[in-house]
C-alpha positions as a printed NumPy array, in Angstrom:
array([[  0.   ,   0.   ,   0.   ],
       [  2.285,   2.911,  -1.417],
       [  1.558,   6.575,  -1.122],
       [  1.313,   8.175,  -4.613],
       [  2.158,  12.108,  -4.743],
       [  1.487,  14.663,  -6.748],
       [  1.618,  18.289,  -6.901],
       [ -0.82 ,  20.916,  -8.685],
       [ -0.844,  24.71 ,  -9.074],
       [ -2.914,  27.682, -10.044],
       [ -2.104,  31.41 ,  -9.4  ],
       [ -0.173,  31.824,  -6.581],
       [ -1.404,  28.116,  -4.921],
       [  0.5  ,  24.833,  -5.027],
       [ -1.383,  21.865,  -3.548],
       [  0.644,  18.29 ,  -2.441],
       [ -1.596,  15.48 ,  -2.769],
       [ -0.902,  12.684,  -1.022],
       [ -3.337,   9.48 ,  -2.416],
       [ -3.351,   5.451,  -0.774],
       [ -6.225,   3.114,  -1.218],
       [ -8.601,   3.623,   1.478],
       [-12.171,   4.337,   2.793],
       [-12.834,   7.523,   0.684],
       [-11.65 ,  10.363,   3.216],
       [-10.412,  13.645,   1.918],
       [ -9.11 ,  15.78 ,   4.18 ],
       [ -7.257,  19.217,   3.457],
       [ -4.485,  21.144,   5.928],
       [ -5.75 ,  18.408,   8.162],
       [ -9.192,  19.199,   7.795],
       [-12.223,  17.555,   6.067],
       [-12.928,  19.149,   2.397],
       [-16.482,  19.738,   2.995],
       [-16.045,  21.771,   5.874],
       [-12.613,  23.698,   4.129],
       [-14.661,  24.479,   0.983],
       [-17.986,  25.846,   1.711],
       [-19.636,  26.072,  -1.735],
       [-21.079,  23.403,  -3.717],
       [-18.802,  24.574,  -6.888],
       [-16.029,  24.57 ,  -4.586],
       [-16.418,  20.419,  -3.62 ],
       [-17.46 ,  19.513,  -7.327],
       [-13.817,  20.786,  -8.308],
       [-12.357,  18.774,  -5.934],
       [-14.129,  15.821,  -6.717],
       [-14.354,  15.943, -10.483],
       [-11.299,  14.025, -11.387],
       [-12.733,  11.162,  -9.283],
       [-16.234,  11.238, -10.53 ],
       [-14.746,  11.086, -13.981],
       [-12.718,   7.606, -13.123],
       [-15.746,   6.215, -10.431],
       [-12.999,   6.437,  -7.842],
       [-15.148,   8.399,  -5.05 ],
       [-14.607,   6.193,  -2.191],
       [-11.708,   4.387,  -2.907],
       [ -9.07 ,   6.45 ,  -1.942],
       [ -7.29 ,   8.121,   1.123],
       [ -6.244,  11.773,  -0.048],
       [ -4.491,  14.076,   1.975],
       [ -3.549,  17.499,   0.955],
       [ -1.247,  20.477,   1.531],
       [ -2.31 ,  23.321,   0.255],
       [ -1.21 ,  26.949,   0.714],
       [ -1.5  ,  30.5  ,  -1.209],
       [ -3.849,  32.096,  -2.999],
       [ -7.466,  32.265,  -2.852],
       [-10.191,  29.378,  -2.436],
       [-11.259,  28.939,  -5.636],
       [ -7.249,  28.705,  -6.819],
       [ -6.903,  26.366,  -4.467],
       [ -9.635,  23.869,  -5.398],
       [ -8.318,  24.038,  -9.039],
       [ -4.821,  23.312,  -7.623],
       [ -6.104,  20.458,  -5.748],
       [ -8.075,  19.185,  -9.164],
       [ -4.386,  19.337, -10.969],
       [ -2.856,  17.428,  -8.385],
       [ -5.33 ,  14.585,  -8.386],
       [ -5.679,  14.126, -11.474],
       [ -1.931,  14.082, -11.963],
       [ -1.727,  11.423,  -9.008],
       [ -5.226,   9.433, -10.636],
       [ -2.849,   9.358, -13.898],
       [  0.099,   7.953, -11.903],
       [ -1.874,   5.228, -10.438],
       [ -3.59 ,   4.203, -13.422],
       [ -2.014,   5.505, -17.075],
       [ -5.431,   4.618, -18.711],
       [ -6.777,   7.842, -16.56 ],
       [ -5.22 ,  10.122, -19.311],
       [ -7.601,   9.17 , -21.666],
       [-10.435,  10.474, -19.191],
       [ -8.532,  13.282, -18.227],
       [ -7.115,  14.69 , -21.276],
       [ -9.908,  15.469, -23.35 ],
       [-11.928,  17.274, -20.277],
       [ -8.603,  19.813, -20.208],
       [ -7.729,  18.234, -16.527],
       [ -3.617,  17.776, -16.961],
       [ -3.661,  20.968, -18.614],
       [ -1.489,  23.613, -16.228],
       [ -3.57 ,  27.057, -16.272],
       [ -0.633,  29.315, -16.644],
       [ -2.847,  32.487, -16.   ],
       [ -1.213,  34.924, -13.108],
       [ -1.626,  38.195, -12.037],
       [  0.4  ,  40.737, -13.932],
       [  2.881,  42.714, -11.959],
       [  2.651,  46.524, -11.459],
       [  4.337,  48.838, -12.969],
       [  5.968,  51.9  , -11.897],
       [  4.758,  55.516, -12.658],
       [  1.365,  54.087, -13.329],
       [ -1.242,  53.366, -10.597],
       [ -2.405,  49.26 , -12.018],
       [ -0.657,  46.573, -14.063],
       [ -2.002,  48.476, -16.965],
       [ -4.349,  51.61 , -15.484],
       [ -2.541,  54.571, -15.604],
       [ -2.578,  57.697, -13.711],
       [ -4.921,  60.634, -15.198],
       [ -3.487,  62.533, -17.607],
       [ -4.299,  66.182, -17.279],
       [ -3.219,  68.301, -20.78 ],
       [ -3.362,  71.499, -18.504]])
């Protein structure tokens, strides 16, 4: 009974994923996932990769997960399954692939610049 790991990331969040056969719990930073993640949309991004592969209750996952927001975090945790689903079981890519699941969402936030008062907004510009 080996641990499989995995790591995902979105934004500015990186989530470890830690996977062994089990009774089905998920828990993340040592807490269960439905009381981390309050919203329905929230959960279902957490447990899409296993829906996908009928894998619901069959696993142990643990996760680390830091930075960002909430809804950066579930997609980070969706990466890192799936990544650790693919390990597992190479047939998973098939499933995965397709629904754009091992895809890396390289989106960030762009950086400020100086003498302007956004990434891109600048300051008003007065002719007079």
């Amino acid at each position: 009974m080996s641990v499989t790991h995995a790591i995902g990331r979105r934004k500015t969040s990186i989530a470890r994923v830690y996977m062994k056969e089990g009774s089905g719990s998920i828990s993340i930073n040592n807490r269960d996932y439905k009381d981390y993640f309050p919203t329905g949309t929230l959960r279902y991004k957490v447990e899409q990769p296993l829906n996908l592969v009928e894998s619901l209750g069959s696993y142990d996952i643990k996760v680390n997960v830091e930075g960002g927001g909430i809804n950066g975090q579930a997609e980070a945790i969706r990466l890192g399954l799936s990544r650790a689903l693919c390990e597992i079981n190479a047939d998973n890519r098939k499933v995965f692939k397709p629904e754009g699941l091992l895809t890396r969402d390289p989106r960030m936030v762009e950086r400020k610049k100086f003498g302007q008062k956004k990434a891109r907004k600048k300051f008003q510009f007065s002719k007079r």
